[in-house]
KOLPATI-954145 format. One line per 4 residues: number of its first residue (from 1); their letters; for each residue z, x, y of N, C-alpha, C. Coordinates in pm, 1 decimal. Atoms other than C-alpha are relative to their C-alpha. Example, Ala and Ser with C-alpha at 12.3 -4.5 7.8 and 13.67 -1.06 7.14 Angstrom:
2
1) as) 0.0 89.0 -119.0 780.0 1230.0 -450.0 0.0 90.0 120.0; -6.0 -82.0 -119.0 714.0 1367.0 -106.0 73.0 -77.0 109.0
# end
This chain:
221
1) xxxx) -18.5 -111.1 -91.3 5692.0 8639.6 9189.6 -58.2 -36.9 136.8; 51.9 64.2 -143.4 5659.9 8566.4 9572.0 -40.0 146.4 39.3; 74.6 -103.3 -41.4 5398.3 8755.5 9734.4 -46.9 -53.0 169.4; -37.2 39.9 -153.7 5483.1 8654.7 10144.7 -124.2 87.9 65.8
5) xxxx) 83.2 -86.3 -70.0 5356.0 9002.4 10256.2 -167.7 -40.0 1.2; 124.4 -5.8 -8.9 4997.2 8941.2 10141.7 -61.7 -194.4 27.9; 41.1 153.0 -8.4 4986.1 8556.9 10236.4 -90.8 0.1 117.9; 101.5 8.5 -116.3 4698.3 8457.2 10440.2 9.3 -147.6 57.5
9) xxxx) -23.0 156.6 -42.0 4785.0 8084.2 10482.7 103.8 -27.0 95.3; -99.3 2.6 -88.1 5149.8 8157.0 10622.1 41.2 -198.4 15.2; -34.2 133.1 -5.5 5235.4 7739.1 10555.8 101.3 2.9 60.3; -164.5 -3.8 -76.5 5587.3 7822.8 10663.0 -32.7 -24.4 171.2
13) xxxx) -2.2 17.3 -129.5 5468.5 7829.8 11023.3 -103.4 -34.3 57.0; 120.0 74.8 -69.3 5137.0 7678.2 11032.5 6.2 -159.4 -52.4; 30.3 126.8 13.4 5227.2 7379.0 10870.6 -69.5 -73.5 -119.5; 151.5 -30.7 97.5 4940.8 7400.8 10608.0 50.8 -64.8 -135.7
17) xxxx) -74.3 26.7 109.6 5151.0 7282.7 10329.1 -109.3 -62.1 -139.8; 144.4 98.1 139.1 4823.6 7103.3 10136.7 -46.8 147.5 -39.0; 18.4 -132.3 7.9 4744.6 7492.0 10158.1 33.2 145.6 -91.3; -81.0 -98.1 89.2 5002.6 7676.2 9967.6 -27.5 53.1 -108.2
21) xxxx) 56.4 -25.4 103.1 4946.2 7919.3 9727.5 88.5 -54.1 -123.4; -39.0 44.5 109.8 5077.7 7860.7 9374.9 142.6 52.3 25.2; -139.5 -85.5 -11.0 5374.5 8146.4 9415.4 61.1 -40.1 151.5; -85.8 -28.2 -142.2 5462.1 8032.3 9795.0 137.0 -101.0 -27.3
25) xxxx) -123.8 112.0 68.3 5848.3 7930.2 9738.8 43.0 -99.2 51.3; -32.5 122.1 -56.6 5822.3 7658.9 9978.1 -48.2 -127.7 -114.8; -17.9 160.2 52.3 5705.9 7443.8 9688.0 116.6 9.9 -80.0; -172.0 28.2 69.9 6095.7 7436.7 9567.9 46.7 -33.2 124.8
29) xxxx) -52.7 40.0 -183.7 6173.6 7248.8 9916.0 148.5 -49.4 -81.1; -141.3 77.3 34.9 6497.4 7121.6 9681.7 147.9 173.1 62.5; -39.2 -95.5 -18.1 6576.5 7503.8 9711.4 51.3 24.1 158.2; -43.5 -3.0 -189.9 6612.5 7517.8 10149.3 53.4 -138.8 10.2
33) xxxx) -53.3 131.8 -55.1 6734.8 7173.4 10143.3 199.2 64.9 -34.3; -152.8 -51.1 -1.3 7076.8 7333.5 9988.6 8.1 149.9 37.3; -16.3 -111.3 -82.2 7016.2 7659.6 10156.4 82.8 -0.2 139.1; -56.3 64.4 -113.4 7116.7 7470.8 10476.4 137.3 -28.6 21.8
37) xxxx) -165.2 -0.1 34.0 7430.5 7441.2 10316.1 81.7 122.3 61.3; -90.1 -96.8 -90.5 7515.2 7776.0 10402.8 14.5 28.8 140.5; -6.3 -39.6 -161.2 7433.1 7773.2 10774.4 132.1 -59.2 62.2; -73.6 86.8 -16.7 7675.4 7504.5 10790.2 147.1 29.7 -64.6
41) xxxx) -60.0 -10.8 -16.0 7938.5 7709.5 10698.8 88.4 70.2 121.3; -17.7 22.9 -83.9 8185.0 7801.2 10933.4 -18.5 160.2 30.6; 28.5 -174.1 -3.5 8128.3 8214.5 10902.1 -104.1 4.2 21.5; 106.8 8.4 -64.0 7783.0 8138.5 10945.9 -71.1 -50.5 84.9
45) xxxx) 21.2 33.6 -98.0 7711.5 7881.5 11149.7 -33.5 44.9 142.2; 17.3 -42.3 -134.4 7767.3 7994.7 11501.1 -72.6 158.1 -12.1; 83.6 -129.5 27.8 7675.2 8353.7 11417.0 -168.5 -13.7 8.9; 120.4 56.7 -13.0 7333.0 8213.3 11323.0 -72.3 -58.7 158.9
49) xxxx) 54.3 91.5 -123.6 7288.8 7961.6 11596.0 8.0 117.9 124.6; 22.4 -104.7 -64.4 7377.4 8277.8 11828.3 -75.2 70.2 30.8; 61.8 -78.3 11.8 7152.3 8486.1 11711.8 -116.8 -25.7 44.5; 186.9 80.8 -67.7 6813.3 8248.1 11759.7 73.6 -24.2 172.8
53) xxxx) 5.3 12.4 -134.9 6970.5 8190.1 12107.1 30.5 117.6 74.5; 75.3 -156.0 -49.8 6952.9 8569.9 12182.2 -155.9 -0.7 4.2; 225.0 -45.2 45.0 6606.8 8608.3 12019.4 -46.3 -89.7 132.8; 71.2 70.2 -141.3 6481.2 8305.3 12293.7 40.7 23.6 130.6
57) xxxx) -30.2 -62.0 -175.6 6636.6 8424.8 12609.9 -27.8 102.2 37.9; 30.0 -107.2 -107.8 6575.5 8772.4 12595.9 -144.8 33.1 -108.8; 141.8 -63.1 20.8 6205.9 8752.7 12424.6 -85.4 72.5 35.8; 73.7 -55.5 -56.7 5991.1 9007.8 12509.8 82.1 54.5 117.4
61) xxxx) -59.9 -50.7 -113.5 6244.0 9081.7 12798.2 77.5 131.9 7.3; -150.7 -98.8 -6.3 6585.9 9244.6 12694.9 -86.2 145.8 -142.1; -13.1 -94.5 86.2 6558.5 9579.7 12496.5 117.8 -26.7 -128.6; -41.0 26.1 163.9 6716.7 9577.0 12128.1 168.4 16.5 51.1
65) xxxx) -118.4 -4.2 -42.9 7027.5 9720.2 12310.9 78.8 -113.4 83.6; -67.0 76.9 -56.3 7084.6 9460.0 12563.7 14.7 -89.6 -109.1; -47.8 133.3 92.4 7048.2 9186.9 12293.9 107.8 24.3 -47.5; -143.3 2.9 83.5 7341.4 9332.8 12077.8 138.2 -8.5 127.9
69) xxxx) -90.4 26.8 -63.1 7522.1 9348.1 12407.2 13.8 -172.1 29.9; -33.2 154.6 -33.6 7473.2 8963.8 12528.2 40.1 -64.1 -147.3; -59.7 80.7 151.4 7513.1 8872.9 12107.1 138.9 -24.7 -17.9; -158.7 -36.2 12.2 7857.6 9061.4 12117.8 72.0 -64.2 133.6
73) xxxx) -97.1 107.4 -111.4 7968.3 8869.5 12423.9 4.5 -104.4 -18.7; 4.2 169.8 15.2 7849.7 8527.8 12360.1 92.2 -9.6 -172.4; -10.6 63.6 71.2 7985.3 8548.0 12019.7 162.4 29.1 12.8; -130.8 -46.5 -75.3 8321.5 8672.1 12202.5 47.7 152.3 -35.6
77) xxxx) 1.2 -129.7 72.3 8335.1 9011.5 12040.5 86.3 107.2 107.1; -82.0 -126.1 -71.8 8613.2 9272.9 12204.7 -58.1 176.4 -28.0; -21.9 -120.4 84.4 8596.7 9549.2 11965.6 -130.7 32.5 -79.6; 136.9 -26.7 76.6 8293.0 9692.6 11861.6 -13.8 150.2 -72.8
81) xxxx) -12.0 -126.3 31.2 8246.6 9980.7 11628.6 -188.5 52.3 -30.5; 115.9 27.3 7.8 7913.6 10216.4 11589.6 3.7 113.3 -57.3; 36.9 -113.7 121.4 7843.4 10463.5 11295.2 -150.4 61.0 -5.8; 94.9 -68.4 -34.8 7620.6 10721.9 11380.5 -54.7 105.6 -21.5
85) xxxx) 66.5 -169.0 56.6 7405.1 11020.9 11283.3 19.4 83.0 90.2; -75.9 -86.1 -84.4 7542.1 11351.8 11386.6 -175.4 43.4 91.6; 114.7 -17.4 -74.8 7164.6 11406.9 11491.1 -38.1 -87.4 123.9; -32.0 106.5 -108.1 7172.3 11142.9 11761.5 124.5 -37.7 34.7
89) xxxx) -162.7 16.9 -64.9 7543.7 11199.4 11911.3 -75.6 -30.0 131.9; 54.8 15.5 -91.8 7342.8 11222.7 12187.0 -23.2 -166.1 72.1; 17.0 108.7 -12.4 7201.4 10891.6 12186.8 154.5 -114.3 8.6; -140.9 98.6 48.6 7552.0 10740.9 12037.9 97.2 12.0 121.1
93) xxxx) -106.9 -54.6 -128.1 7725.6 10891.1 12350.8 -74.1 -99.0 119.7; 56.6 110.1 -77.8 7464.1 10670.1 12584.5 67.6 -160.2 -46.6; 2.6 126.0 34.2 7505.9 10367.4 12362.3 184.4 -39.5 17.8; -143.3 14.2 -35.3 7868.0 10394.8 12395.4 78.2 -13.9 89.9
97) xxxx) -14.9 34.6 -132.4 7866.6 10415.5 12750.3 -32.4 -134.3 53.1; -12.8 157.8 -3.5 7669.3 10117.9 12782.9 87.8 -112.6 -61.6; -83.4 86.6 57.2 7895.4 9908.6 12560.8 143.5 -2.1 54.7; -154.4 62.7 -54.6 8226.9 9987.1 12740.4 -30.8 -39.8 163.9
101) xxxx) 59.4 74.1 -118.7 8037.9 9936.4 13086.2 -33.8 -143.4 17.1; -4.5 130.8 34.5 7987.9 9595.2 12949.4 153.3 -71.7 -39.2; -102.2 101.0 46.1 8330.1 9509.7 12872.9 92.2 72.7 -126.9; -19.9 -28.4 120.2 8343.1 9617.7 12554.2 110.7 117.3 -72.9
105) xxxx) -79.5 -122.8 6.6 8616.8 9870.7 12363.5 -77.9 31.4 -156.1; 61.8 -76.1 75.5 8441.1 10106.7 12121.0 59.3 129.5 -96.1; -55.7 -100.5 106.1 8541.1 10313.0 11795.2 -145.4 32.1 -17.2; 107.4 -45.3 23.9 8284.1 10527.6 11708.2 15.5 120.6 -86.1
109) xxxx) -11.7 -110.7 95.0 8236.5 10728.7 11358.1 -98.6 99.8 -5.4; 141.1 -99.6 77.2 7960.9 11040.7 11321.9 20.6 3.4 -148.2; -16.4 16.4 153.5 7835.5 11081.4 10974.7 73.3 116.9 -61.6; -32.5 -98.4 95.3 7972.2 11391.1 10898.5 150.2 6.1 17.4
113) xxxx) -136.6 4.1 9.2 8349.1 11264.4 10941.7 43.7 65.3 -123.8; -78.8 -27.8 141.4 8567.5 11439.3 10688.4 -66.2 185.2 -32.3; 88.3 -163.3 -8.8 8326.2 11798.0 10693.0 -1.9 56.1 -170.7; 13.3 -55.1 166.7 8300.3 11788.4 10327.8 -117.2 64.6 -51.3
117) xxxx) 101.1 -41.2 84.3 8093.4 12019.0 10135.6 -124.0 -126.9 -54.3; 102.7 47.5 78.1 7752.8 11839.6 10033.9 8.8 48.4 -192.3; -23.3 -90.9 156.9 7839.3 12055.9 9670.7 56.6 -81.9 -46.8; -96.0 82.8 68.7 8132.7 11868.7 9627.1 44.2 -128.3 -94.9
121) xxxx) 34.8 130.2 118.6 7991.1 11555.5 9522.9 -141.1 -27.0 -84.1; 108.2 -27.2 73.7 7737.7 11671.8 9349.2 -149.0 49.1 35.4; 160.7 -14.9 -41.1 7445.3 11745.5 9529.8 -23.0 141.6 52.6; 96.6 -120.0 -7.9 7248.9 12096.1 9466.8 -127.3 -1.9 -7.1
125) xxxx) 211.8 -49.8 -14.8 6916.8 12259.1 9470.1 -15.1 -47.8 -103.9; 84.5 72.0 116.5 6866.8 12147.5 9117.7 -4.7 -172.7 11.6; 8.9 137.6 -39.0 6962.2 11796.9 9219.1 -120.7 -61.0 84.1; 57.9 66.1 -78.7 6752.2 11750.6 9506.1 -168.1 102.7 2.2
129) xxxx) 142.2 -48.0 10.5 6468.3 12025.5 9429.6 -31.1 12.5 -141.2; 10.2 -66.3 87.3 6415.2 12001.1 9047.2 -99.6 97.3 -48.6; 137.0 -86.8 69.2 6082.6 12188.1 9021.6 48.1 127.8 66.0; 23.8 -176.1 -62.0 6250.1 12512.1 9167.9 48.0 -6.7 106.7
133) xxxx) -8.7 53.1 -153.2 6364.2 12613.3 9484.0 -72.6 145.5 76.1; 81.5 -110.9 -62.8 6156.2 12926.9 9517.4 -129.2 -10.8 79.4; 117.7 12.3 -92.7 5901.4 12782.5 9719.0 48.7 -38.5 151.5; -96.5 31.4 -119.6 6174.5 12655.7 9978.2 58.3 140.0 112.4
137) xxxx) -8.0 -51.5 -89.2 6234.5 12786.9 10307.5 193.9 43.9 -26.1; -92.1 -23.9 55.5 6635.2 12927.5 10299.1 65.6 -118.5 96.6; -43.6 107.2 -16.0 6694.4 12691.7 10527.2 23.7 -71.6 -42.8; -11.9 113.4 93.2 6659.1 12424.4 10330.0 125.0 16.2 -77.1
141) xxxx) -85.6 -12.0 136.0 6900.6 12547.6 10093.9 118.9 31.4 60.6; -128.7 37.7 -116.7 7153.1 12568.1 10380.2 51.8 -92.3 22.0; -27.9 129.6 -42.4 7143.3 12277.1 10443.0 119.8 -96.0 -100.2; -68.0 28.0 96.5 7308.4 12232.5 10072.9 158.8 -0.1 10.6
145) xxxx) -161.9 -39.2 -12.8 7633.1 12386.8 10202.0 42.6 -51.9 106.4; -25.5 25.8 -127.6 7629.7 12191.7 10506.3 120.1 -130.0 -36.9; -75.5 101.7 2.8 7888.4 11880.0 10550.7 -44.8 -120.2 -43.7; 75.4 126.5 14.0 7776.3 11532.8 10392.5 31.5 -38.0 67.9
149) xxxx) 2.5 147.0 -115.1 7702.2 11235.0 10558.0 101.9 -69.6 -96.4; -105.6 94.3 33.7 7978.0 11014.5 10479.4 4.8 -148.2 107.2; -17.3 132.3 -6.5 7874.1 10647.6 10527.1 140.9 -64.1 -65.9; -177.8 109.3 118.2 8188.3 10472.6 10289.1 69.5 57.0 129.4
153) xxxx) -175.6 -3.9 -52.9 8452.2 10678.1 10522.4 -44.6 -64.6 128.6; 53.7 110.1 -176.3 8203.8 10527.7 10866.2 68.5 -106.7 -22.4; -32.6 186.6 21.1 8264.8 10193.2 10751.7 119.3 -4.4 -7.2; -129.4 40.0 16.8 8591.4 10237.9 10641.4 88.5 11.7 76.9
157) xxxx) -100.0 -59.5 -188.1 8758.6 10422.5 10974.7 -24.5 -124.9 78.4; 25.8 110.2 -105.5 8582.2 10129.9 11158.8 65.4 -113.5 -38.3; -37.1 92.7 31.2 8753.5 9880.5 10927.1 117.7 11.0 59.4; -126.0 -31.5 -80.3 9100.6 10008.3 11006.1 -20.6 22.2 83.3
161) xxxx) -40.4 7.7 -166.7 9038.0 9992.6 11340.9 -44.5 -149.7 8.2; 18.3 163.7 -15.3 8935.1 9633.0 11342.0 -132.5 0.3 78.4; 100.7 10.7 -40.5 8595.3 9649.1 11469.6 -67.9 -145.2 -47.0; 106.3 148.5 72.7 8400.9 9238.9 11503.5 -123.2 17.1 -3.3
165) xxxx) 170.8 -17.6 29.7 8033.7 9370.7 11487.4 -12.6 167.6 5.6; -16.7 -112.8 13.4 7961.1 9723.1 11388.0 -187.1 52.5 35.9; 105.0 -56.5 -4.1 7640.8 9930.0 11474.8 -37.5 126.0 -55.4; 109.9 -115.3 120.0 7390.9 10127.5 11235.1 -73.6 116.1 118.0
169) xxxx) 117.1 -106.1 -169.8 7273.1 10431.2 11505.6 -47.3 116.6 -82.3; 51.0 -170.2 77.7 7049.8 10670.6 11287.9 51.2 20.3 -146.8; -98.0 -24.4 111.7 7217.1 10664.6 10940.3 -177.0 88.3 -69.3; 95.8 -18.3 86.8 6986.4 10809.8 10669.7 -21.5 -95.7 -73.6
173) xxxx) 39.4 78.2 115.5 6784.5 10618.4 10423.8 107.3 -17.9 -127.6; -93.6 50.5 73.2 7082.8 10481.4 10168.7 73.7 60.2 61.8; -143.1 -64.4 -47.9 7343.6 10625.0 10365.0 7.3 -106.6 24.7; -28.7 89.3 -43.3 7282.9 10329.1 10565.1 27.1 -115.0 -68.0
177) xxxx) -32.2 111.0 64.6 7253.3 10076.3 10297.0 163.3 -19.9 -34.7; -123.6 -16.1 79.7 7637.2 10197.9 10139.4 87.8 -8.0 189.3; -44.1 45.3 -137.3 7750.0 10164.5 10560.4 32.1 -155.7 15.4; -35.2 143.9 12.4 7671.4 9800.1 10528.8 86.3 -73.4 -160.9
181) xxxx) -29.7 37.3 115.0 7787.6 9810.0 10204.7 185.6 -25.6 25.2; -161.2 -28.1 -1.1 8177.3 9888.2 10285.2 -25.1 -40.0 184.4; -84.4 -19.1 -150.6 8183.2 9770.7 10678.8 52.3 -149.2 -43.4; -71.9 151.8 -30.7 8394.1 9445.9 10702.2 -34.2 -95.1 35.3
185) xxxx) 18.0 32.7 -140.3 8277.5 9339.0 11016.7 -185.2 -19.6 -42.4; 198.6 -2.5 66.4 7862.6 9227.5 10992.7 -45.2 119.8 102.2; 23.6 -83.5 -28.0 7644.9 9509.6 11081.6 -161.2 -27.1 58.2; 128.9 -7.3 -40.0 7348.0 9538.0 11297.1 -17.8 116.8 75.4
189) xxxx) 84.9 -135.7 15.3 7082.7 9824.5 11336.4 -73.8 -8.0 147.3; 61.2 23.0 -161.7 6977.9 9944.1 11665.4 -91.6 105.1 5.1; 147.9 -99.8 29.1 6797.9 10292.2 11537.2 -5.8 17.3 -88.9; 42.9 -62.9 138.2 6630.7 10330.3 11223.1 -28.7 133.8 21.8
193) xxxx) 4.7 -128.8 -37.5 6632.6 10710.6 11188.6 -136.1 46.6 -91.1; 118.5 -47.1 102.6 6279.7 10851.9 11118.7 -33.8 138.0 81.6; -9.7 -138.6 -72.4 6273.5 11201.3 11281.1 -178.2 57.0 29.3; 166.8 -36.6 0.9 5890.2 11247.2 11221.2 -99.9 -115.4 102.8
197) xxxx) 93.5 98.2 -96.4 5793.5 10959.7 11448.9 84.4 -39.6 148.9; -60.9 44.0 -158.5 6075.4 10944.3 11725.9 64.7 -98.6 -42.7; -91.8 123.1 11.7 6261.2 10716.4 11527.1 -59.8 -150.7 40.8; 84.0 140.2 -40.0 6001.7 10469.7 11574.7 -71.9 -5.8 -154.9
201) xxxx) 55.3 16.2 151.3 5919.6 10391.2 11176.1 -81.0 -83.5 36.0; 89.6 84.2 -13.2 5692.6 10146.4 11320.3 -179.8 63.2 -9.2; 157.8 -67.2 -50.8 5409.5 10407.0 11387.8 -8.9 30.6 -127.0; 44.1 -22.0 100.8 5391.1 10515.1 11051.0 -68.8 -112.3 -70.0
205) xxxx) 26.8 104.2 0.9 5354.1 10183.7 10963.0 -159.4 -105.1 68.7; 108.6 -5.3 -85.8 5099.8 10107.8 11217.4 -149.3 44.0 -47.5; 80.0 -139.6 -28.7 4906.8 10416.3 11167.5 -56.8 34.1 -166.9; -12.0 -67.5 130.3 4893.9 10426.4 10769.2 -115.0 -0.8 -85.3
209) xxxx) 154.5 -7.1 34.9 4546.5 10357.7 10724.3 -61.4 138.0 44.4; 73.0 -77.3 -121.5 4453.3 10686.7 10984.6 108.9 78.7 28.6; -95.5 -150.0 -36.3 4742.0 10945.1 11105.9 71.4 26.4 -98.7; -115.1 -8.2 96.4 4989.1 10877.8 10836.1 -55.0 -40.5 -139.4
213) xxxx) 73.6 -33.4 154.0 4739.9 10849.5 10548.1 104.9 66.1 -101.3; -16.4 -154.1 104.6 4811.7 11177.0 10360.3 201.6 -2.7 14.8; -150.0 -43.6 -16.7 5225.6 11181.1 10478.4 38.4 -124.4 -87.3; -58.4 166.6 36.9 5285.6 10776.4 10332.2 -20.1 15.1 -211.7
217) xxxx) -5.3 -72.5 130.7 5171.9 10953.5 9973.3 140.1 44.9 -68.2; -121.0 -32.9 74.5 5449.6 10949.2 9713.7 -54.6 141.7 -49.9; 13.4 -144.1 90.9 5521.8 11285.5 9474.0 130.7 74.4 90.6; -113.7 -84.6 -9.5 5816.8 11523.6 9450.4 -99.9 114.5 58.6
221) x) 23.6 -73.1 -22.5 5809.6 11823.9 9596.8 -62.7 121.8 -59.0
# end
């Protein structure tokens, strides 16, 4: 079992290799020697090599947005599509501006394409509150009859339109995973949606020793 997160040696980038713990999977170097194999195909290749020559030009410089714009140019990219939470149209309406101001022609899905009942595919108060829902605000339970998020039909509207790089803007936690799951086209994330921090999941993260203690606590409701 590789245990990266808690490595204190880090050999991969110090070098340290006399160092390594027992579990670090650099001692299977037979393993990255045919890993290399795949860079060297032709779907990955340039994509790759692209990508590290974003990361070094706009280090510390470009914002997360410009990079996907200079990525999607250098890697010649026309057609860009960007699947987005109806809670940040807002945002998706900026990011959309910038991208055809660049060149670019833009399809763009919200999640709640299609306005389907949340009921419909299964998901009630006993589903998502089983201990009850008499302690719940009625809101909440509004929310039941509201429209799902529909990641599968994001991805899939953007497929039939031919979109070459697609963007993640806000999805929910597994909405987004089943987004990349069905887009065509490779997919990169420009806002993780965390509503309690500004969409900055980093501060929780940060902070989880001291503000976000008591909130980072598992348990149902």
């Amino acid at each position: 079992m590789y245990t990266c997160a808690n490595c204190t040696i880090h050999a991969c980038k110090t070098g340290q290799r006399d160092k390594m713990p027992q579990n670090c999977p650099m001692r299977d170097p037979e393993f990255f020697e045919r890993l290399l194999e795949e860079y060297e195909k032709p779907e990955n290749h340039d994509f790759f090599v692209c990508s590290s020559a974003i990361e070094a030009m706009g280090y510390c410089q470009w914002p997360r947005l410009r990079e996907v714009v200079e990525f999607a140019r250098r890697m010649g990219y026309a057609r860009l599509g960007i699947g987005f939470c109806s809670g940040l149209r807002k945002e998706a309406a900026i990011v959309d501006r910038v991208l055809r101001s660049n060149g670019f022609e833009v399809v763009s899905v919200i999640c709640k394409a299609g306005g389907i009942p949340k009921k419909k595919v299964g998901v009630t108060a006993e589903t998502v509150f089983p201990q009850g829902t008499d302690h719940l605000r009625p809101v909440q339970l509004e929310l039941l009859d509201a429209p799902m998020c529909n990641p599968i039909a994001q991805a899939q509207l953007l497929n039939k339109a031919g979109t070459q790089l697609n963007i993640c803007l806000g999805l929910c936690v597994g909405h987004d995973s089943l987004f990349y799951k069905y887009s065509q086209a490779p997919v990169t994330t420009l806002v993780a949606k965390d509503r309690v921090t500004g969409h900055n999941p980093a501060a929780a993260i940060c902070y989880a020793d001291t503000y976000f203690a008591d909130r980072l606590k598992g348990g149902s409701l």
